[in-house]
C-alpha positions in Angstrom: -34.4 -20.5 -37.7 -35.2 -18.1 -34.8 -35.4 -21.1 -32.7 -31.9 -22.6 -33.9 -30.3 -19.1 -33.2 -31.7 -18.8 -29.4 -30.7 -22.3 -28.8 -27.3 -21.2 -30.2 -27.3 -18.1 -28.1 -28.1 -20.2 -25.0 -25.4 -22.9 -25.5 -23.0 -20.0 -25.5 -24.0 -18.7 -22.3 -23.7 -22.2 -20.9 -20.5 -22.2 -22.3 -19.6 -18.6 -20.8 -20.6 -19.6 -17.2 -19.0 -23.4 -17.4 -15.7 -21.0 -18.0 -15.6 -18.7 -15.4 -17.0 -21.2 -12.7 -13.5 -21.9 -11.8 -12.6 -18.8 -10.6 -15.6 -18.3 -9.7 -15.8 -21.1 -7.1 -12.3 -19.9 -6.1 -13.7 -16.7 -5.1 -15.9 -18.0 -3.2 -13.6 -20.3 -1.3 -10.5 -17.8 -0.9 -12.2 -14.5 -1.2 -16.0 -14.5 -0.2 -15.8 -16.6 3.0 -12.9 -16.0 4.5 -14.7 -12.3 4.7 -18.0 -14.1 6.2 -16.2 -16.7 8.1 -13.6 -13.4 9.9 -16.7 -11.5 10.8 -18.7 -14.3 12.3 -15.5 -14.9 14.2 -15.2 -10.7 15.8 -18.4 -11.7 17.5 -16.4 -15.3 19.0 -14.4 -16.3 22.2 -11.9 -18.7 20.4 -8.3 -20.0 20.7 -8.3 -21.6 17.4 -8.8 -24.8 19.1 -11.3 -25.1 21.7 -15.5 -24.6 21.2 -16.1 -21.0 20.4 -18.2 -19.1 22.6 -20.5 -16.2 21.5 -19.7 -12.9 23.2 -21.4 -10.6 20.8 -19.4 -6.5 21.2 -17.3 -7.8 24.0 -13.9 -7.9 21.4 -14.7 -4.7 19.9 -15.6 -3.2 23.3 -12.1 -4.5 24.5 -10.2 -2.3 21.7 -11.4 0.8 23.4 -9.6 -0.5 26.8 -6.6 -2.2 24.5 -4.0 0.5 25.4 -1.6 -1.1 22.5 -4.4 -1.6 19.9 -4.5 2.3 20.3 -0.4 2.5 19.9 -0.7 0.1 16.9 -3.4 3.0 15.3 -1.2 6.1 16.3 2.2 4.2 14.7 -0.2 3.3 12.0 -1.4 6.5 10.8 2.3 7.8 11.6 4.0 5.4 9.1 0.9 6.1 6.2 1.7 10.1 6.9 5.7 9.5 6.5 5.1 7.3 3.3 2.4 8.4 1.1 2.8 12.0 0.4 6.4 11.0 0.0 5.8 7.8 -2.7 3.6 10.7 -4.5 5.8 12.9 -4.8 8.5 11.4 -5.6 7.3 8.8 -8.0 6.1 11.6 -9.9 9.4 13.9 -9.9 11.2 10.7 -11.2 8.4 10.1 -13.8 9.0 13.4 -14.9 12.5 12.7 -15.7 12.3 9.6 -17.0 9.7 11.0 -19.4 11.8 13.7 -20.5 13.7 11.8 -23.6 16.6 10.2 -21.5 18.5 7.3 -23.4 17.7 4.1 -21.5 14.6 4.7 -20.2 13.3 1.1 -20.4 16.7 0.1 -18.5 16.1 2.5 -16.5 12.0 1.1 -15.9 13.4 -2.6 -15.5 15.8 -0.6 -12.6 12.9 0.8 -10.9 10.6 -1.8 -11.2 13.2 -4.8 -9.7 12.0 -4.2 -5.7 8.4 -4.6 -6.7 9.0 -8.1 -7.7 11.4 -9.1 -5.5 10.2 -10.7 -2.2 9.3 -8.2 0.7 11.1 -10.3 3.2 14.0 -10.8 1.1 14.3 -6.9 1.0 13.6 -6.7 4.6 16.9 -8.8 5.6 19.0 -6.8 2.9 17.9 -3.9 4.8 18.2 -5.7 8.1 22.0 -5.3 7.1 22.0 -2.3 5.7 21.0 -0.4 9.2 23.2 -2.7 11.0 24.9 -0.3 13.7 28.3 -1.6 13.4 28.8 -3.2 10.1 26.3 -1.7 8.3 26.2 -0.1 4.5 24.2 2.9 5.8 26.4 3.8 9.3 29.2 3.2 7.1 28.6 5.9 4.9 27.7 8.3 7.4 30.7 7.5 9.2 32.8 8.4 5.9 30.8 11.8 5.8 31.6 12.5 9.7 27.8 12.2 10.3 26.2 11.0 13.5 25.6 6.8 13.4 22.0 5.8 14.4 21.0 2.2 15.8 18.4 2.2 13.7 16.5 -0.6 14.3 17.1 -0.4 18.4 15.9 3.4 18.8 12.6 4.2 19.9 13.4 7.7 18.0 14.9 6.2 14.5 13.1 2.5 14.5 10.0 3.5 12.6 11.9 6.0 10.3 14.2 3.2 8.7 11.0 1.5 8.1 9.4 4.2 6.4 12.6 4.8 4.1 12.4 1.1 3.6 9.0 0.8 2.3 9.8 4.2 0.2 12.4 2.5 -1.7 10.4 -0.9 -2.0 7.0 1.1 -3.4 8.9 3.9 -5.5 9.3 1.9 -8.6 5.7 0.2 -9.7 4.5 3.9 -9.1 7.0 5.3 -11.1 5.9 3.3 -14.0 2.2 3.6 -13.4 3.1 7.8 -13.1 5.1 7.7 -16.5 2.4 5.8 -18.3 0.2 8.8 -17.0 2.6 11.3 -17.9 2.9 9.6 -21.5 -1.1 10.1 -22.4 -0.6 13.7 -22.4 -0.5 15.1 -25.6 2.2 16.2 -26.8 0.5 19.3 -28.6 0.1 20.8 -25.4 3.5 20.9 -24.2 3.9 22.4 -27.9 1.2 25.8 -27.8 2.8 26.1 -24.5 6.2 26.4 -26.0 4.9 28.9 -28.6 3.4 30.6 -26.2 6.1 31.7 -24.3 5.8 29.0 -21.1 8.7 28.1 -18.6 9.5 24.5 -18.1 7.9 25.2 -14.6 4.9 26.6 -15.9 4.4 23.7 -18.1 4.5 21.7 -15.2 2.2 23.6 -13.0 -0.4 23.9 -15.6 -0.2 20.6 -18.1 1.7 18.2 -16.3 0.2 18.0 -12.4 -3.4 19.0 -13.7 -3.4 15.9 -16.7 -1.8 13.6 -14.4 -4.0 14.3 -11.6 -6.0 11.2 -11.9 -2.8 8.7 -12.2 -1.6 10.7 -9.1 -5.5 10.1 -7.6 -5.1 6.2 -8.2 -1.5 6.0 -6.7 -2.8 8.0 -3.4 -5.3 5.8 -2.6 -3.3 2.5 -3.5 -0.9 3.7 -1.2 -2.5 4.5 1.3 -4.2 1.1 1.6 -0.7 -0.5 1.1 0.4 1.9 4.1 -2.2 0.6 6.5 -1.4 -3.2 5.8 2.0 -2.8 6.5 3.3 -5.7 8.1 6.5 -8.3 6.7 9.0 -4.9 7.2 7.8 -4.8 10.9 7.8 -8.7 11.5 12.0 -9.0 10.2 13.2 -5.7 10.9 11.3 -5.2 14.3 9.2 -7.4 15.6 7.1 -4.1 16.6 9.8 -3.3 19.0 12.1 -1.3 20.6 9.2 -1.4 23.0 5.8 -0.5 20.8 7.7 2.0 18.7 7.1 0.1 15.8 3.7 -2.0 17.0 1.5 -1.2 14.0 -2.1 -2.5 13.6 -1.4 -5.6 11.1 1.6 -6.9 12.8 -1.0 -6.6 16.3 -3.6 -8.7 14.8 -0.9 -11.4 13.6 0.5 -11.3 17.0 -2.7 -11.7 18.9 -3.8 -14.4 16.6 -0.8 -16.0 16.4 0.8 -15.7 19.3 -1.4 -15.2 21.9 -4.2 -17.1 19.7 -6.8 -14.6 20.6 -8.4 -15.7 17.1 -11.9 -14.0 17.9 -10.1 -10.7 19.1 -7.9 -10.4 15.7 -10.8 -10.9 13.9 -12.4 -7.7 15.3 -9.2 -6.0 15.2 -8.9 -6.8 11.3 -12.3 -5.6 10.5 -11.8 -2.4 12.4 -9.0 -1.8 10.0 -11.1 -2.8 7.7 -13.7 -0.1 8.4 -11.1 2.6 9.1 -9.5 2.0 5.1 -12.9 2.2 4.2 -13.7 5.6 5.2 -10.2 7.0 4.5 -10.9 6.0 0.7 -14.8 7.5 0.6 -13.1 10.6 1.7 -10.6 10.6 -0.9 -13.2 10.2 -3.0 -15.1 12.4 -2.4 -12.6 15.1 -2.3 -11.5 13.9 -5.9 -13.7 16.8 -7.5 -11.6 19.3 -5.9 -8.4 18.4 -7.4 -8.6 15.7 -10.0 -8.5 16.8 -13.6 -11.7 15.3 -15.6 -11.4 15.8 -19.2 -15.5 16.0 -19.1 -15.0 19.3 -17.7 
């Protein structure tokens, strides 16, 4: 009998495996080597077509010299700072009022939610429009309001902040709802003894609200912020990186050098430097999640 049930427990394993080999084996093939194969490749001379040649450092050595991989980093860390304290804040002040009662709010979710699943380039040529300098939505409002009328798009100065506002709008709503499911797992008895006790709607906030939702607020940080980094289809249809570098930013480098100038070996080291620099930005948050992130352990 013992034997029958390990034989039986055995099969079942079998089974387990034969059903997760294919995804498994598409892992492998779309996930785990393309990481291999793009490292092997930062240490390669190649054009994508000819013999590769073996040059060890010598492309990660070049991005110390590469005066607009260094302009790519600067815009880089530039458009994460515009956008990610913003998207946190604001996705949870609108979270906040959604969650307060309102009639709708699953209209209102739907509402939010649309530009997340909507294509990104399908945005980006709405919004192409919309900072049009002549005909645009935007200038034309500012012109109704007496208000000076940018070229967005063509200015060194204003270039990178229409892309910022851009991928404010397009990231606000999936953290809003991730920020009012947060909100929502906060007990209601809370809010309640705080009532009794006297609390202003502020002080609620302060001391129930932004300490409970601390973790969601932790999780949407550092998704942002990896989001921020790859920031890439807005540049390519908005942009192109330009007017001059002003909008050159590290993901929209790499795709250029590797296809455009077909540097394939140099993109490669250029994407795992990114790579490297997303990793330590999200050990630090980590890290420094004890400081502020509410653990209901403690």
């Amino acid at each position: 009998m013992n034997i029958l049930a390990k034989n039986k427990l055995t099969m079942m394993h079998v089974y387990g495996y034969l059903f997760i080999l294919p995804a498994f084996v598409l892992m492998i093939v779309f996930y785990i080597y393309p990481i291999c194969s793009g490292l092997w490749l930062s240490f390669m001379e190649w054009d994508g077509v000819k013999e590769k040649t073996f040059v060890g450092f010598a492309n990660y050595a070049e991005l110390l010299r590469d005066k607009n991989f260094m302009t790519s980093f600067i815009n880089t860390i530039y458009f994460v700072g515009g956008t990610v304290p913003l998207i946190v804040i604001l996705s949870l002040i609108f979270a906040v009022l959604l969650n307060m009662g309102i009639k709708g709010i699953v209209f209102f979710r739907g509402v939010y939610f649309l530009p997340t699943i909507t294509s990104g380039v399908a945005i980006a040529v709405i919004w192409k429009w919309i900072y049009k300098s002549d005909s645009g939505l935007l200038n034309s409002v500012l012109y109704q309001l007496g208000l000076p009328m940018p070229d967005w798009l063509n200015s060194s100065k204003y270039a990178m902040l229409a892309i910022i506002i851009m991928s404010i709008w397009k990231s606000l709503g999936s953290n809003i709802v991730i920020m009012l499911a947060g909100l929502q797992s906060i007990p209601s008895s809370l809010y309640e003894a705080a009532q009794i006790d006297g609390a202003t709607n502020f002080q609620k906030f302060r001391y129930i609200t932004v300490p409970l939702a601390s973790p969601t607020l932790f999780f949407i940080s550092v998704i942002s912020i990896i989001n921020s980094f790859q920031v890439f289809e807005q540049v390519l249809v908005l942009t192109k990186g330009g007017p001059g570098n002003a909008t050159l930013v590290m993901v929209y480098y790499i795709y250029r050098q590797a296809f455009e100038n077909f540097r394939i070996g140099y993109s490669s080291a250029m994407a795992y430097v990114l790579f490297l620099i997303i990793l330590a930005v999200t050990v630090i948050q980590w890290i420094g999640r004890k400081y502020w992130v509410h653990s209901e352990v403690e």
